[in-house]
N, C-alpha and C positions, 0 to 999 in steps of 0.2 A: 163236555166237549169231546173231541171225536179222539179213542184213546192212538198216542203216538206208534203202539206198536201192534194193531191192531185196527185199521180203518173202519172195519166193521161195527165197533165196538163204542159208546158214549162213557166216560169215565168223571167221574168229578174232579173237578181241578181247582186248586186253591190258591190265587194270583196274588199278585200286590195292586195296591190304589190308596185313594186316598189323598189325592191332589190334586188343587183346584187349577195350578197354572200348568202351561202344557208339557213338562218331563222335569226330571229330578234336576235336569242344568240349572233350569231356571232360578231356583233357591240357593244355589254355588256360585255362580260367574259373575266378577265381582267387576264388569264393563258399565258404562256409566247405564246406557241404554237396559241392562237388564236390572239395576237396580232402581230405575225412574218405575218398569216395569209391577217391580215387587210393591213399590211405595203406592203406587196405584191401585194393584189388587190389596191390599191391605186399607185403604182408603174404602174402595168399593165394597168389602167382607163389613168394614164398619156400618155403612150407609143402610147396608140390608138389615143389619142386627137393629138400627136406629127408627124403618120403615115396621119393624118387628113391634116398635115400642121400647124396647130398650132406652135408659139415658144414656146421652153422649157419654156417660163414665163407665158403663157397664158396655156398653157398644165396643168404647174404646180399646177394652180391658179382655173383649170376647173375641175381637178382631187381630189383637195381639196373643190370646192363645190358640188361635185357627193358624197363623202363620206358623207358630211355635212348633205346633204338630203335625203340622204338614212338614216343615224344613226336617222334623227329628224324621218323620217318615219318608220322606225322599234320600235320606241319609243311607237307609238302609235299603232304599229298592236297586232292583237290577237298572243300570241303562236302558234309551233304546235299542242299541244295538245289540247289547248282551239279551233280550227278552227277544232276537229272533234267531237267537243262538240254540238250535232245536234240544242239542244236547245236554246243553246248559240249562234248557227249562222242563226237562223233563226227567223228575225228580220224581221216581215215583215211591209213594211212601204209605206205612198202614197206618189207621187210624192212631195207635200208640205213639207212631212214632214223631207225628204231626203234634201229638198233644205234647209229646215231649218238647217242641220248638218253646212251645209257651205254655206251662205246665198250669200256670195260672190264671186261665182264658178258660172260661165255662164250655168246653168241646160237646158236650153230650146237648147240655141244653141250645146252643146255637143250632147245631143240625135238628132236634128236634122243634126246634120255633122254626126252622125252614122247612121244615114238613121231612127230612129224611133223616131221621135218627138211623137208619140201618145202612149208611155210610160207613165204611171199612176200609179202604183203600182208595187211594188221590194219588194225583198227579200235582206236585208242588212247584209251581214257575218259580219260585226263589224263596227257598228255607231261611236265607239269612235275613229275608223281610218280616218272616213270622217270628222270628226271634226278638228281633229288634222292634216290633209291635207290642210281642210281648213283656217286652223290659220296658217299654215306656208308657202298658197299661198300669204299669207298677209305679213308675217314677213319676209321669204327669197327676197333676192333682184331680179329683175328679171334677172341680168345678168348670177347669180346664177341660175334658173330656166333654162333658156338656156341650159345653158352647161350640166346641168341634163339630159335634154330633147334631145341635141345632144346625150348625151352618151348612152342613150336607145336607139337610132337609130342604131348608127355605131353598138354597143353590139348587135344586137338582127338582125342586117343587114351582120357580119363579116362575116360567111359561105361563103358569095353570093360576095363579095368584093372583091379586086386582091389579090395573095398571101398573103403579107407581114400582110396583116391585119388576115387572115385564119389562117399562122401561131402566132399571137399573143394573137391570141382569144386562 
């Protein structure tokens, strides 16, 4: 994206995500309506895992580690408000010091499976998200991680999928 201290200039920028409902409130606000909310998308994360083939017990079980990691990663992201906070998201940091966020997140091979291994310096919208990503690549199980990881697939693949999943989306 276009570097903040330089218009001219495109810079790599390394943001937060990673959540399917629409901002980190959503997983916090404990109103009745935002919790019929949650009970819903977690219904509906089940249903896709279920259209998947999954059994109702593996569905159940996948749908409840999707919400898990998403609520731990919304924990740790910036607000709305704070990610238009220019100063606030413009963290600019060298390759080291990014790796340092999460020492244990494969940094060389991610940039080189995205085609730019010769990435050296970023622009980081919120270091305390990559921290906290990083402590709960550690602390989630990976079967956990999986089913996370399928479920931003199939989500983010439904359009394109046969009906049943188009219409569920």
């Amino acid at each position: 994206d276009q570097d903040t201290a330089d218009a001219s200039k495109v810079v790599p920028w390394i943001t937060q995500g990673g959540l399917g409902l629409p901002d980190r409130d959503y997983y916090f606000r404990d109103d009745d309506d935002t919790k019929k909310i949650r009970a819903a998308y977690v219904v509906h994360v089940e249903k896709m895992f279920l259209l998947l083939g999954r059994s109702p017990k593996d569905a159940k079980q996948a749908a409840a580690d999707v919400m898990a990691i998403e609520a731990a990663l919304a924990k740790v992201s910036k607000t709305n408000v704070e990610t238009r906070d220019i100063q606030g998201i413009n963290n600019r940091l060298s390759r080291a010091a990014v790796a340092g966020l999460a020492p244990k997140f494969p940094w060389d091979a991610h940039f080189a499976t995205l085609g730019h291994p010769e990435f050296s310096d970023f622009i980081v919208e919120a270091p305390k998200f990559i921290e906290g990503t990083g402590a709960l690549f550690q602390s989630a199980k990976p079967a956990a991680w999986r089913n996370y990881l399928d479920w931003r697939i199939v989500d983010d693949a439904a359009p394109t999928l046969p009906q049943a999943f188009v219409e569920e989306d």
